[in-house]
C-alpha positions as CSV (number, residue, x, y, z in Angstrom):
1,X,0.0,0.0,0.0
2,X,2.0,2.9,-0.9
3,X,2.1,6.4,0.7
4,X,2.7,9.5,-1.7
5,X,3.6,12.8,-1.0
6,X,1.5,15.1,-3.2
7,X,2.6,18.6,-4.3
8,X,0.8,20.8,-6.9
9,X,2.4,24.6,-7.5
10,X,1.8,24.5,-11.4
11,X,-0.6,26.9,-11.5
12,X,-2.5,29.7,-9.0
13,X,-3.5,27.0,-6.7
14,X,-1.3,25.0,-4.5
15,X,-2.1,21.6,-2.5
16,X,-0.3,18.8,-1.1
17,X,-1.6,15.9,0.2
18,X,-0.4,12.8,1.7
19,X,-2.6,9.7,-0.3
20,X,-2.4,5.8,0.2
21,X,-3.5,4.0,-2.9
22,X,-4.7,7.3,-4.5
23,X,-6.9,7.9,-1.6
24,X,-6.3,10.9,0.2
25,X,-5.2,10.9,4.2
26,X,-5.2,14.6,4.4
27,X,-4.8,17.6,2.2
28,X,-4.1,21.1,2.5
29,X,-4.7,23.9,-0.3
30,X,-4.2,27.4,-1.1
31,X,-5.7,29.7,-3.3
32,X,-2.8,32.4,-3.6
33,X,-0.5,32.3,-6.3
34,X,2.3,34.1,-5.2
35,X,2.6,32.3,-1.5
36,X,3.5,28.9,-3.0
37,X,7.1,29.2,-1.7
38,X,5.9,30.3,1.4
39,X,3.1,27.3,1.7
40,X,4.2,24.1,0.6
41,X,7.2,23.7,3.3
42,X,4.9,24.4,6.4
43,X,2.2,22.9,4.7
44,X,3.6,19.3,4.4
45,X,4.5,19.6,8.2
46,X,1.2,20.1,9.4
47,X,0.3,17.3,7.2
48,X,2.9,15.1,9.0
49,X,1.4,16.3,12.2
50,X,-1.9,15.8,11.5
51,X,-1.9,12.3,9.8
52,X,1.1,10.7,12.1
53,X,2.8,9.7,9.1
54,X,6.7,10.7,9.3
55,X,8.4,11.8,5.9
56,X,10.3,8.8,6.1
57,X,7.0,6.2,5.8
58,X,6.2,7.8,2.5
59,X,7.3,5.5,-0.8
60,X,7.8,8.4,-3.7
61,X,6.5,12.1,-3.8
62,X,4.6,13.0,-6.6
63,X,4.6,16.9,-8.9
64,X,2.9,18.3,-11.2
65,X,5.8,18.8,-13.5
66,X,4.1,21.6,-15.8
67,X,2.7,23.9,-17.7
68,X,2.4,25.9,-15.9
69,X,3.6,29.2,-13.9
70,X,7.4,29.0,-14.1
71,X,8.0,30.3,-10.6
72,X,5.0,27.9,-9.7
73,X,6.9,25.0,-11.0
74,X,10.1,25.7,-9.7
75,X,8.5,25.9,-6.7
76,X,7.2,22.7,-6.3
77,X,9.8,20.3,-7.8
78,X,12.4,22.1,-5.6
79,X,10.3,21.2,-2.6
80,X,9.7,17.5,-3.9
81,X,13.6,17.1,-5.0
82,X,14.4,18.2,-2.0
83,X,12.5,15.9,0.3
84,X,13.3,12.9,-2.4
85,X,17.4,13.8,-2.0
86,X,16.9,13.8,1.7
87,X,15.2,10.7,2.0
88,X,15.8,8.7,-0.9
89,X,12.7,8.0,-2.1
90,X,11.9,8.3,-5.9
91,X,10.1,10.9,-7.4
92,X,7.2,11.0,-9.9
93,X,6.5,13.5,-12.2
94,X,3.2,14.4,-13.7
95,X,2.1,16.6,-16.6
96,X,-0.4,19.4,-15.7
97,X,-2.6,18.8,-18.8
98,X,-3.2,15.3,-17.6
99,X,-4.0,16.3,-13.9
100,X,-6.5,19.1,-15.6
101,X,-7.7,16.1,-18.3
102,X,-8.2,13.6,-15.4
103,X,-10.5,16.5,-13.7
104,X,-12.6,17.2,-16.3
105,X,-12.5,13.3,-17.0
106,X,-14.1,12.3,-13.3
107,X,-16.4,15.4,-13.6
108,X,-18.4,13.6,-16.3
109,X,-20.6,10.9,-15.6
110,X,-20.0,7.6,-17.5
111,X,-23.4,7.4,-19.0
112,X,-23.8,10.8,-19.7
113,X,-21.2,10.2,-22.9
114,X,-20.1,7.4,-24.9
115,X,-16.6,7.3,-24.0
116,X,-15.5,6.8,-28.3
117,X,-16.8,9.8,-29.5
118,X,-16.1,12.3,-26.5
119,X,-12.1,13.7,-26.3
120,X,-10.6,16.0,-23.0
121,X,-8.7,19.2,-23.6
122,X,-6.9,21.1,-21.0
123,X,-6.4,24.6,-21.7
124,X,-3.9,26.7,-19.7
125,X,-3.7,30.4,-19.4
126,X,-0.9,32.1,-21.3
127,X,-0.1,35.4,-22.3
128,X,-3.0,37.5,-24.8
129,X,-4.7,34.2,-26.9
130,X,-1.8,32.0,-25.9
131,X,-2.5,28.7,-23.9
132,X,-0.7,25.5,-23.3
133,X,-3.2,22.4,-24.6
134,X,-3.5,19.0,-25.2
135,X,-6.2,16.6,-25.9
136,X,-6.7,13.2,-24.6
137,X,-9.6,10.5,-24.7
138,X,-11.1,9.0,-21.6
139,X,-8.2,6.7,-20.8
140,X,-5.7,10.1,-20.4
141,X,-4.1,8.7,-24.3
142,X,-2.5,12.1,-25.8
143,X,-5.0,12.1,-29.1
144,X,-2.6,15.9,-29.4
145,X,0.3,16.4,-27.4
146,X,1.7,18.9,-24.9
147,X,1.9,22.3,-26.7
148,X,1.9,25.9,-26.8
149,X,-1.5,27.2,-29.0
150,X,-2.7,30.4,-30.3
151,X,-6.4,30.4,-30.3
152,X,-8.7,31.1,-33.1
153,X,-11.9,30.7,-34.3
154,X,-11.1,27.5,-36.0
155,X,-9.1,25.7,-33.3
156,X,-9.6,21.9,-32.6
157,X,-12.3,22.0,-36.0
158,X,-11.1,18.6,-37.4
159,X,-11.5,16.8,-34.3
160,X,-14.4,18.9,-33.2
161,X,-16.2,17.6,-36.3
162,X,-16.0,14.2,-35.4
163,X,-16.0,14.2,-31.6
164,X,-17.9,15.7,-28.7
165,X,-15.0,17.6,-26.5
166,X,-15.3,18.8,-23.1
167,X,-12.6,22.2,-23.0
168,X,-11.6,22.7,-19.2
169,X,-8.9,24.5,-17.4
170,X,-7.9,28.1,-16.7
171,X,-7.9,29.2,-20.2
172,X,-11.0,27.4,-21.9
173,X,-12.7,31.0,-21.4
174,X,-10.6,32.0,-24.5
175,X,-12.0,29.8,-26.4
176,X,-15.5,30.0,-25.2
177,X,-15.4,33.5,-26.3
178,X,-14.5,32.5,-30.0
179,X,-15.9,29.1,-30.1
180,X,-19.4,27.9,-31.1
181,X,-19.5,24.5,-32.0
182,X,-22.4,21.9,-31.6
183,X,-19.4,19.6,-30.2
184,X,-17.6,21.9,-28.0
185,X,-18.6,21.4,-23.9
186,X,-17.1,23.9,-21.5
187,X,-16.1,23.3,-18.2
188,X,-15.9,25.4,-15.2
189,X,-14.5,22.2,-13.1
190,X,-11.2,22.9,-11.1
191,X,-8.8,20.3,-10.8
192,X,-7.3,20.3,-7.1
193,X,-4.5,17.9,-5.4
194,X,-6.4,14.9,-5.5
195,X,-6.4,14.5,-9.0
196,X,-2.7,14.4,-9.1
197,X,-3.0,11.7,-6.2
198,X,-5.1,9.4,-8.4
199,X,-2.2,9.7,-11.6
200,X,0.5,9.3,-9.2
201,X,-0.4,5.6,-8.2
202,X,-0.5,4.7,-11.6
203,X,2.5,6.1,-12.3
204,X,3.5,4.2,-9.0
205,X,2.3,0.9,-9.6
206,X,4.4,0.7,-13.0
207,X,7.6,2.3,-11.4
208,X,7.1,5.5,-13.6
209,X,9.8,6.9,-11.7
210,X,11.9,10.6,-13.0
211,X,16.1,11.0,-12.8
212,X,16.1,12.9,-9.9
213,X,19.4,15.0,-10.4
214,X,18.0,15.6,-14.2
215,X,14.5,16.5,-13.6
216,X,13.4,19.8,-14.9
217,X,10.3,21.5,-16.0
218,X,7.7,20.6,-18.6
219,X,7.8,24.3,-20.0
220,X,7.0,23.6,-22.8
221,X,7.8,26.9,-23.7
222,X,9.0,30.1,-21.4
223,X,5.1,30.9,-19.5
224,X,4.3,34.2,-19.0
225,X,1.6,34.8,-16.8
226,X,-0.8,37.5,-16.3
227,X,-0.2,37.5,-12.5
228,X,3.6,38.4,-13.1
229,X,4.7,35.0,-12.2
């Protein structure tokens, strides 16, 4: 039964969480962008505190490795490369867009969709009509990969034309604005700490494990956003 350390900076909200077997034991969130560096650190103490479970019992510790806000990701796999070096346990690293996808993903009911025809996009705030995106079907299989998109009127039209897709994260509004397809489902959804949890025992389970000393980033490209970050 393995214990993960949980630590999410990527984007303006931050949470870490201590899960067993993707269920969480305890989390802790907050909602301001700029205090990441100041609330991961205490943050994972008062989980220790609260749950009973010393550093040392966890088996990996888990980030969300990006997009995302470059001081935001810094942030966090400092903290988690940290904690990994100290106690030499192995660290997993976990692509924003598929912690967003694997949100919008558990927000839609089974029944309500048949799971061929319906695809997940992540859209993540970037600079002007700039976001980072990808888009995945219901088993989290990159249909488009990680990249950096400028939106326009006639984004995502081939695949919109043949599946529904459900647009989520903190820059879908762009597109809503723009967008008005048939196929096109918006989401106002949030993804939070847990859903990082539930990717990190996957990744667990098949020993999905990062270099530690070479880890770095998913930037995907430099990330300017709005906040100044």
């Amino acid at each position: 039964m393995a214990v993960l350390l949980n630590i999410d900076t990527a984007m303006e909200y931050a949470g870490v969480c201590l899960s067993r077997d993707g269920n969480v034991l305890q989390l802790l969130e907050s909602p301001e962008q700029k205090n990441h560096a100041a609330f991961v650190q205490p943050a994972i103490q008062q989980l220790v505190s609260e749950t009973g479970c010393q550093l040392t019992d966890i088996d990996a510790v888990a980030v969300t490795a990006g997009p995302g806000s470059y001081t935001g990701l810094r942030v966090g796999l400092a903290s988690a490369k940290g904690i990994c070096y100290a106690l030499n346990k192995p660290l997993i690293l976990i692509n924003t867009l598929e912690v967003i996808a694997n949100n919008a993903i558990r927000n839609h009911q089974p029944q309500t969709f048949n799971h061929t025809s319906i695809l997940f996009c992540p859209l993540i705030d970037a600079r002007r009509m700039e976001v980072f995106t990808a888009v995945y079907d219901a088993s989290l299989t990159a249909i488009m990969p990680p990249q950096a998109m400028i939106l326009d009127a006639h984004a995502f039209e081939s695949l919109l034309d043949r599946y529904q897709i459900v647009f989520s994260g903190s820059g879908h509004h762009k597109l809503k604005g723009m967008l008005s397809h048939h196929n096109a489902i918006f989401s106002t959804a949030r993804h939070h700490v847990t859903d990082l949890a539930m990717l990190a025992r996957k990744a667990f389970e098949v020993q999905q494990f990062a270099n530690l000393a070479y880890s770095e980033p998913l930037y995907v490209k430099e990330f300017f956003h709005p906040s100044g970050s």
